[in-house]
N, C-alpha and C positions, 0 to 999 in steps of 0.2 A: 766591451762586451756586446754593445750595441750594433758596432759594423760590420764582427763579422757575416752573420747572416746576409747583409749587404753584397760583402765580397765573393761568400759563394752563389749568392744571387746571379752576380754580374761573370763569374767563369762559367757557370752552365749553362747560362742566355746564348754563349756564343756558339758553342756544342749543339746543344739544341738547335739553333737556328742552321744553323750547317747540316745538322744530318735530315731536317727538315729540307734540307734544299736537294740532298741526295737524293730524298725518296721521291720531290716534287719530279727531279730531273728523271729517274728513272717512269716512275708513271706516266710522264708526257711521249716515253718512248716506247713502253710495252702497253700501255693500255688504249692511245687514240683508236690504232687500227683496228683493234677487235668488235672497238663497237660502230666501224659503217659497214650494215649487214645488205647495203646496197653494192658496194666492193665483193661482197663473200660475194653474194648471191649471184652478182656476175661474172667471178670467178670459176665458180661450179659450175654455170651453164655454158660456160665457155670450153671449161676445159673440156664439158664434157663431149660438146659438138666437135670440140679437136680431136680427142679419143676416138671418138667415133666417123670421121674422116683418114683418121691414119688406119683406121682397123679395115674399113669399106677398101681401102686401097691392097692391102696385105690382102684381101679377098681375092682382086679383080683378074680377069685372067688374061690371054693374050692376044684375043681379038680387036680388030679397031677399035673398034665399038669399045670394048674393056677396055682397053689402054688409055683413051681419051677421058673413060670415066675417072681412072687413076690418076692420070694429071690432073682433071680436076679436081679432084678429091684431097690431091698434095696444094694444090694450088691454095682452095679452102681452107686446110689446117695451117698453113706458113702465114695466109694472112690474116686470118684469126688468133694466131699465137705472137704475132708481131704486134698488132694488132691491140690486142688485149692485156700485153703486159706494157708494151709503151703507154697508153691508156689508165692502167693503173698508174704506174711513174709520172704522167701528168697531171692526174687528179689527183694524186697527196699534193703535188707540188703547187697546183693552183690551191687546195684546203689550205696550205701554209699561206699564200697569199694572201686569197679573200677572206679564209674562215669560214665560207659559206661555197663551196666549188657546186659546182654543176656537175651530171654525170655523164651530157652526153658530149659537151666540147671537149673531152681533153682527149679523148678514144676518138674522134673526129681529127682532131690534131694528128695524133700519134699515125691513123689510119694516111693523111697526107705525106706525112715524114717515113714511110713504110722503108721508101729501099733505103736512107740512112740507117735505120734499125737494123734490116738485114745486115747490113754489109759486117756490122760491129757482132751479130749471129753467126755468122760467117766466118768471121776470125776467131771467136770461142769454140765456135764447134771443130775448128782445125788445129787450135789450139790442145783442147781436149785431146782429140784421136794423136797428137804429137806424146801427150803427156802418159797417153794410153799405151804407145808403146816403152817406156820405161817401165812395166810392168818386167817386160822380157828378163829384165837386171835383177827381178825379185830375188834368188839366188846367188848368181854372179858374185855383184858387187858388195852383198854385205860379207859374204866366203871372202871374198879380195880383200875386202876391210877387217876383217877378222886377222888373215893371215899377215898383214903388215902391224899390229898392235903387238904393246912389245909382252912375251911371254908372261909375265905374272902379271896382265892384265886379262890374256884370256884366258887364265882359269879362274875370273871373276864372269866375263863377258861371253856367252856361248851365242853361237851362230843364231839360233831361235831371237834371241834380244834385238840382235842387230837387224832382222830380219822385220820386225813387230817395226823398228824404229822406223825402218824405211818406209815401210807401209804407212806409218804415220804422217810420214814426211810428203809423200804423195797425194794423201788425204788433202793434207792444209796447202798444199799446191793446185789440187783440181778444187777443191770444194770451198776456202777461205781467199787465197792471193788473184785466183782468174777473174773471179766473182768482183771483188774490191778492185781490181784493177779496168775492167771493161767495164762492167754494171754502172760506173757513172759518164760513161761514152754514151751507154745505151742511152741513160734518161735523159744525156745533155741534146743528143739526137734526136730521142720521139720529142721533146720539149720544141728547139731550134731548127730541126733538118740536120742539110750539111754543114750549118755553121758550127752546129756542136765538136764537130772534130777539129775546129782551128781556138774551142775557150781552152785551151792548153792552161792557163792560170786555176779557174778554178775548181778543172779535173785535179790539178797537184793537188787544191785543198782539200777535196773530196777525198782523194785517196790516200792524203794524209792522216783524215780526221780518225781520230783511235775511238769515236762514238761511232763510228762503223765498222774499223775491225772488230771492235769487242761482238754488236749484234752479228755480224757477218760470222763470229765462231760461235755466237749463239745458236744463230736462223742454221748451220752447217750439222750442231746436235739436234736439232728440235727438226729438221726436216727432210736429214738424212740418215743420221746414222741408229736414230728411235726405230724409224719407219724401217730400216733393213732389220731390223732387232725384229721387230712384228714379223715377219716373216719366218721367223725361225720359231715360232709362238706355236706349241703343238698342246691338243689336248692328248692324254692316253689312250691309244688305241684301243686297250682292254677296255677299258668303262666308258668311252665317249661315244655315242650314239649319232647315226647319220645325220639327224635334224639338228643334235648339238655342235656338231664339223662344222657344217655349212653357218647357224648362227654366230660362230665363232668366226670364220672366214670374212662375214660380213661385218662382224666386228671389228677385229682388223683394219679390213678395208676402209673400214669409217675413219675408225682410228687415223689410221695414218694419212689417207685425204684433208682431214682438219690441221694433222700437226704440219704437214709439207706446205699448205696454204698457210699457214699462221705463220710459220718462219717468213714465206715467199710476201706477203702483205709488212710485215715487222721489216725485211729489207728494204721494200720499195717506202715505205714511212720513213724509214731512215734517212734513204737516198735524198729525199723530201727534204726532212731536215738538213740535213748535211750540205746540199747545193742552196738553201737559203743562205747559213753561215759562211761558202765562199762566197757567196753573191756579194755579200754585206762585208766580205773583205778586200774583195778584188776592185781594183780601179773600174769603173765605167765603161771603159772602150775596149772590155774583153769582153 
């Protein structure tokens, strides 16, 4: 009579202590980045200096004088935005080192290793506008896919399904696989230079590790597909009043500037993480 208590003692200890580790592990990944409000804060002021470089250019017109400003004006936001997120990428990744990072060497780093970044920019942005044209197929190929299934399948499966499916497929193509796939070129680059395109080792572990695809189709809900929701976010026309529009607009806008940085901060923490744990599996001389 005496042991059992004992025994359920000793099966719950182990439960317990496991989903205690769940919750540890997941906190260490959603909760460090939210609170260094020196990362936000330089994220905001950054972006917004890019925004507002990209905007000044879409202004300028076609006189020398104007055209020279546009180049600069591009010049400023590429190296601001290179700039700024390799920056971020190396200050999680030095916090995971020291524990204690500084905020203005790794944005110094990152700012030196600049055309590595690009160039890894460069192939996602051509990557993108490739993936951009299979949009064309929206139609097409789910009709084509439609029409080769065998008949008492498509009076379960109508064209619409097949259509939503692709689109999906699309999605976890430009928004989760491009992302996981180059985003640890990027950091291994603002990090290293061009040596980061020859650690071929512990990009496989990065882009293996499934504590980044999961956040990766996190940070893809939480900073893309919310933030396009907001936008369809209408008050009534009949009862919503001019100052209430514009309140609301601005709401929005808040809105979704926090949730697109939370994801984009939650990736780069990750990345952090994740290049620690190849580091610490890969041999030395990569």
């Amino acid at each position: 009579m005496t042991e059992k208590p004992a025994e359920n003692h000793a099966s719950i200890a182990p439960a317990a202590a496991a989903k205690t580790t769940r919750w540890d592990s997941l906190r260490q990944v959603f909760v460090p980045f939210f609170g260094n409000f020196r990362v936000w804060l330089l994220q905001l002021f950054g972006s917004a200096i890019i925004l507002l470089a990209t905007a000044g250019f879409l202004r300028t017109g076609e006189t020398f004088f104007q055209l020279a400003l546009g180049a600069l004006l591009v010049l400023v936001a590429v190296v601001g935005w290179m700039t700024l997120d390799g920056g971020t990428f190396n200050y999680y990744l030095d916090q995971q080192r020291n524990q204690a990072a500084l905020i203005k060497p790794p944005f110094l780093r990152a700012l030196k290793h600049l055309l590595p970044v690009l160039i890894v920019a460069a192939v996602f942005f051509l990557l993108r506008i490739w993936l951009e044209g299979l949009d064309d197929y929206h139609y097409s190929f789910p009709g084509y896919l439609r029409s080769e299934l065998p008949a008492w399948l498509r009076r379960h499966i109508s064209e619409t399904n097949i259509q939503n499916l692709y689109d999906l497929f699309l999605f976890f193509l430009r928004w989760i696989v491009l992302p996981v796939l180059l985003l640890p070129v990027a950091s291994l680059c603002a990090d290293k230079g061009f040596r980061g395109f020859i650690a071929f080792r512990i990009w496989v572990r990065m882009f293996l590790s499934r504590l980044f695809w999961g956040v990766a189709i996190v940070a893809s809900i939480l900073g893309v597909v919310i933030p396009v929701a907001l936008t369809g976010w209408k008050l009534d026309p009949r009862t919503a009043s001019l100052a209430e529009e514009k309140f609301f607009l601005a709401f929005r806008i808040a809105l979704g500037t926090i949730l697109v940085l939370s994801a984009w901060l939650m990736v780069s923490f990750t990345l952090a993480r994740t290049r620690m744990k190849a580091e610490t599996a890969t041999p030395s001389k990569t």
